[in-house]
Backbone as a printed PyTorch tensor [residue, N CA C, xyz], in Angstrom:
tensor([[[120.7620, 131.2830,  90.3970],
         [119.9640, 130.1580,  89.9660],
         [120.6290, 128.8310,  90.3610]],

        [[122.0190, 128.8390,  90.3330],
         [122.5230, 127.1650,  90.4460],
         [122.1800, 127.2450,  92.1350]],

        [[122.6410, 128.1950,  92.6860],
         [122.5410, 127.8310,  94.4810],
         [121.1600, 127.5880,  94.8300]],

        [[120.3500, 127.8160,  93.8790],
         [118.7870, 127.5140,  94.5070],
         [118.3600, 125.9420,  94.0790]],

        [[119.0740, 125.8840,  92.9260],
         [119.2890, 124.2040,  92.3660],
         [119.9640, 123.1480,  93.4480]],

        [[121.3760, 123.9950,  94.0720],
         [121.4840, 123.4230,  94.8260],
         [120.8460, 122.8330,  96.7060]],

        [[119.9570, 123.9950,  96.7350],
         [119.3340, 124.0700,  97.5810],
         [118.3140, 123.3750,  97.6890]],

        [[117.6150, 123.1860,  96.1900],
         [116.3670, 122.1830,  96.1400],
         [117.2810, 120.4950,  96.1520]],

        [[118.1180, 120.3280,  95.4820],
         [118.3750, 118.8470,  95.8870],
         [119.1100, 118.6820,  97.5250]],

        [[119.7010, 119.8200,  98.3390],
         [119.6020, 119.5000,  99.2770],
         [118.4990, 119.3730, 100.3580]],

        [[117.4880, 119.9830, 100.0440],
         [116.2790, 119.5770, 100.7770],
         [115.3380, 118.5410, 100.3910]],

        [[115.9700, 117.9160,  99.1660],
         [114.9800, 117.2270,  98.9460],
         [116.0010, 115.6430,  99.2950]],

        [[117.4610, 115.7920,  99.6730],
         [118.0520, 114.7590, 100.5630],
         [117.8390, 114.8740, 102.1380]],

        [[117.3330, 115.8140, 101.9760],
         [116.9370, 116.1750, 103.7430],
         [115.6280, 115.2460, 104.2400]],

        [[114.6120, 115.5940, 102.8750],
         [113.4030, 115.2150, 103.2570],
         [113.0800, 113.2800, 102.8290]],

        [[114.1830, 113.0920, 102.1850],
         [114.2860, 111.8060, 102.0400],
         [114.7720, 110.9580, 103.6830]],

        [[115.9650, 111.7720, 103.5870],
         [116.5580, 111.5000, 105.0230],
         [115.2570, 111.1290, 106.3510]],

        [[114.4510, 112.3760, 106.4260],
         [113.6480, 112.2080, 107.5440],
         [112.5370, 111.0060, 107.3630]],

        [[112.1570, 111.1420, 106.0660],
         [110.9520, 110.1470, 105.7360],
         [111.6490, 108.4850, 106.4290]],

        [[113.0220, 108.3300, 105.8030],
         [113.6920, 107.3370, 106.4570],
         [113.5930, 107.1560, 108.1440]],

        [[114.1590, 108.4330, 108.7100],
         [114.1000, 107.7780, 109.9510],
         [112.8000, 107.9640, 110.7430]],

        [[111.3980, 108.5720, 110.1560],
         [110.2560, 108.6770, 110.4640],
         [109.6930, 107.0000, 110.4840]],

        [[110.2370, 106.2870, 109.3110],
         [109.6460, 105.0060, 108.8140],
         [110.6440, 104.0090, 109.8830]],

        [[111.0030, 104.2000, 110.7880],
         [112.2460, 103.7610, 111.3890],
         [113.4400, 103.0790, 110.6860]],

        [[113.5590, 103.4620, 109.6390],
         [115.1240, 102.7870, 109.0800],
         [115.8130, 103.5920, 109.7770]],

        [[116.7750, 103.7240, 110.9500],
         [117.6270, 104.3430, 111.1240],
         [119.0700, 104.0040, 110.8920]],

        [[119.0930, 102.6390, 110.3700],
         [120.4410, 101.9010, 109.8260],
         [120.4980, 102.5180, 108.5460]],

        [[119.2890, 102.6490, 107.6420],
         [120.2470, 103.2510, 106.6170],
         [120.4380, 104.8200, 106.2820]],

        [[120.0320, 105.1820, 107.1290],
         [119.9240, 106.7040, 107.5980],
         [121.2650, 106.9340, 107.8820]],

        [[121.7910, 106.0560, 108.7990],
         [123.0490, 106.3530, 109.6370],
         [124.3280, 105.8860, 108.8610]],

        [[124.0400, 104.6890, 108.6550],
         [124.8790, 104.1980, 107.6210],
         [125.1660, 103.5930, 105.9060]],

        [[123.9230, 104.2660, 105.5360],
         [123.7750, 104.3090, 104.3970],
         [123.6920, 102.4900, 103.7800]],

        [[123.6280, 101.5960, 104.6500],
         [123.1890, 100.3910, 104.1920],
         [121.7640, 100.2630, 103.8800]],

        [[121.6320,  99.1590, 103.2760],
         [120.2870,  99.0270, 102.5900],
         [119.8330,  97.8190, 103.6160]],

        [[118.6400,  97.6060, 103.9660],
         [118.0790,  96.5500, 104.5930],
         [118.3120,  95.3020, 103.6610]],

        [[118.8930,  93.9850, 104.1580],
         [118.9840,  92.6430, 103.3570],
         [117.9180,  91.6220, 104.0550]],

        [[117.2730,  91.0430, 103.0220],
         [116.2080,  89.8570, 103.1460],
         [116.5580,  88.7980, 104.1440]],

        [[115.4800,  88.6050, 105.0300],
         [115.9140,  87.5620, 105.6960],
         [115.8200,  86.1560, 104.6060]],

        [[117.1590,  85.0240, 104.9420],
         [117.1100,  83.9180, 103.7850],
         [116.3260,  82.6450, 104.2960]],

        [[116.4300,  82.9150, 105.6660],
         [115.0620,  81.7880, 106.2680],
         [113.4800,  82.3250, 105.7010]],

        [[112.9530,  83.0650, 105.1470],
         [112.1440,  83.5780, 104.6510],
         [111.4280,  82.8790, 103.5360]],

        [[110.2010,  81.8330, 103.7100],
         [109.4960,  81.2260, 102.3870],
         [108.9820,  82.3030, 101.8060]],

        [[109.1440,  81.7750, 100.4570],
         [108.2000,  82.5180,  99.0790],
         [107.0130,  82.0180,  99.3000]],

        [[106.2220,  83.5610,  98.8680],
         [104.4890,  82.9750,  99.1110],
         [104.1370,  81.5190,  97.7520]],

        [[103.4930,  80.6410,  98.0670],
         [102.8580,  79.9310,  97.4110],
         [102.1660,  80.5040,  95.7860]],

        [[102.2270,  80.3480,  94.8280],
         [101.3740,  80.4560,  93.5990],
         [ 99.7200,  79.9380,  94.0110]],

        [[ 99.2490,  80.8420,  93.1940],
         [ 97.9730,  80.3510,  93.3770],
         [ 96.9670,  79.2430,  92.6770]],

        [[ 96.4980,  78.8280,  92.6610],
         [ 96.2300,  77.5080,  91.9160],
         [ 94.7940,  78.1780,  91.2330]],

        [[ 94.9490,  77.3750,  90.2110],
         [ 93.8860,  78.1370,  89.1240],
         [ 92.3810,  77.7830,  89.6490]],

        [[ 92.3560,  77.0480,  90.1710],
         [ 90.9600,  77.2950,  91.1600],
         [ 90.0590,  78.3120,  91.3310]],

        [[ 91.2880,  79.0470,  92.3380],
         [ 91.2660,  80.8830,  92.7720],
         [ 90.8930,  81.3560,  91.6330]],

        [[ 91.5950,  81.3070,  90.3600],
         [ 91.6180,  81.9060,  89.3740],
         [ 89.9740,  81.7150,  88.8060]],

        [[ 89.5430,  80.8360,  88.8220],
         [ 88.2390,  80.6330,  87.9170],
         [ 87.2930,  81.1180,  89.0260]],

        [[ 87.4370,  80.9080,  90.5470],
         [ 86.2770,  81.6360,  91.1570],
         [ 86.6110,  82.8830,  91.0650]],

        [[ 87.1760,  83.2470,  90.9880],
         [ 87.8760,  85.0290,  90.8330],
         [ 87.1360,  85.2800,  89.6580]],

        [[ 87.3050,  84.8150,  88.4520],
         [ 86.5590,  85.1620,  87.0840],
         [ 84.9800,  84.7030,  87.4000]],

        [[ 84.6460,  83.8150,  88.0950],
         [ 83.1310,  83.8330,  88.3740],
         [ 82.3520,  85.2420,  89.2080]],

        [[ 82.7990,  85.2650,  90.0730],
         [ 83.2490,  86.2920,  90.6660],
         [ 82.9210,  87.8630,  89.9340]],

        [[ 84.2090,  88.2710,  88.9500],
         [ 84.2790,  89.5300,  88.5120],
         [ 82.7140,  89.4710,  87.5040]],

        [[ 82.4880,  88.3450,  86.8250],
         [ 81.4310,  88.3820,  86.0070],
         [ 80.5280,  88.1350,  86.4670]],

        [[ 80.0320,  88.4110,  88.1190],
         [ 78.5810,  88.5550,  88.9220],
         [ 78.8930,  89.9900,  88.8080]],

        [[ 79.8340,  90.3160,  89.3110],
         [ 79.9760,  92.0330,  89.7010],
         [ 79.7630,  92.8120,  88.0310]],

        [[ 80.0760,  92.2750,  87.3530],
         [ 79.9420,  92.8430,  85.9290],
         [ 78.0860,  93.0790,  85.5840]],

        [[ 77.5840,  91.7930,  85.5790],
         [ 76.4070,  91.5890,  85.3270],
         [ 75.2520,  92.7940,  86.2970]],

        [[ 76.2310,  93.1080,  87.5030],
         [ 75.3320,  93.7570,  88.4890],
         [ 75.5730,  95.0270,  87.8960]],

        [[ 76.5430,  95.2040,  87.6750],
         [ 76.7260,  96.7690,  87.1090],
         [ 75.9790,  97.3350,  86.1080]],

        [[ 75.9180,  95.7200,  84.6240],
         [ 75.1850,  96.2900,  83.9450],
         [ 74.5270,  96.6010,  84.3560]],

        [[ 73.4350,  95.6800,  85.3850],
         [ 71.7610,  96.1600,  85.2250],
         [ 71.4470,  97.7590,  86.1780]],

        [[ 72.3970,  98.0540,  86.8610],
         [ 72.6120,  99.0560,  87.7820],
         [ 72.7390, 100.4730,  86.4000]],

        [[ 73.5970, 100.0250,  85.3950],
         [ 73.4750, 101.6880,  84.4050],
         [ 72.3630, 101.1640,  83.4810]],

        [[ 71.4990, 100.1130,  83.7230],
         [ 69.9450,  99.6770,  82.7210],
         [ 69.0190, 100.5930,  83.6990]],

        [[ 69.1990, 100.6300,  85.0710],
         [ 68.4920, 101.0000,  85.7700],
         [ 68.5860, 102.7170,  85.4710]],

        [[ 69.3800, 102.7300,  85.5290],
         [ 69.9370, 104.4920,  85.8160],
         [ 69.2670, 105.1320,  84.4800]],

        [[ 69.9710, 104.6500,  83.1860],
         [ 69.3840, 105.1960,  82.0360],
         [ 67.7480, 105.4560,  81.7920]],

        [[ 67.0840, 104.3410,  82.7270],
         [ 65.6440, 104.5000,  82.5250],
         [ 65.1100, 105.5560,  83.3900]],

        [[ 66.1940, 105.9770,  84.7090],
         [ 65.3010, 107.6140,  85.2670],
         [ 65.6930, 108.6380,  84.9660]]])
């Protein structure tokens, strides 16, 4: 039982392994480093509540349509 324990976490570092160098990380495949952020890199912008209120106008057309879509349904 333990060698089959050990057998499942070695295949399942195997299959980590490949997923890595399938996804092309082969740096940390090879050398076990982790990819670091580029620092010239802007943060996305926040969104301004604008977005936010057409977004809620928005979800409450799609709401309203739905109701009448299960008003519809219930009546056949």
């Amino acid at each position: 039982m333990f060698e089959f324990i050990i057998l499942c976490v070695f295949a399942l570092v195997v299959g980590y392994w490949a997923t890595l160098w399938l996804m092309g990380r082969r740096d940390d495949v090879l050398h076990g480093h982790f990819v670091q952020t580029d620092a010239g890199v802007e943060p996305r912008p926040e969104q301004s509540s604008a977005g936010a209120a057409g977004r809620a106008d928005t979800l409450q057309a799609l709401l309203t349509s739905i109701k009448q879509d299960l008003k519809n349904a219930a009546r056949l």
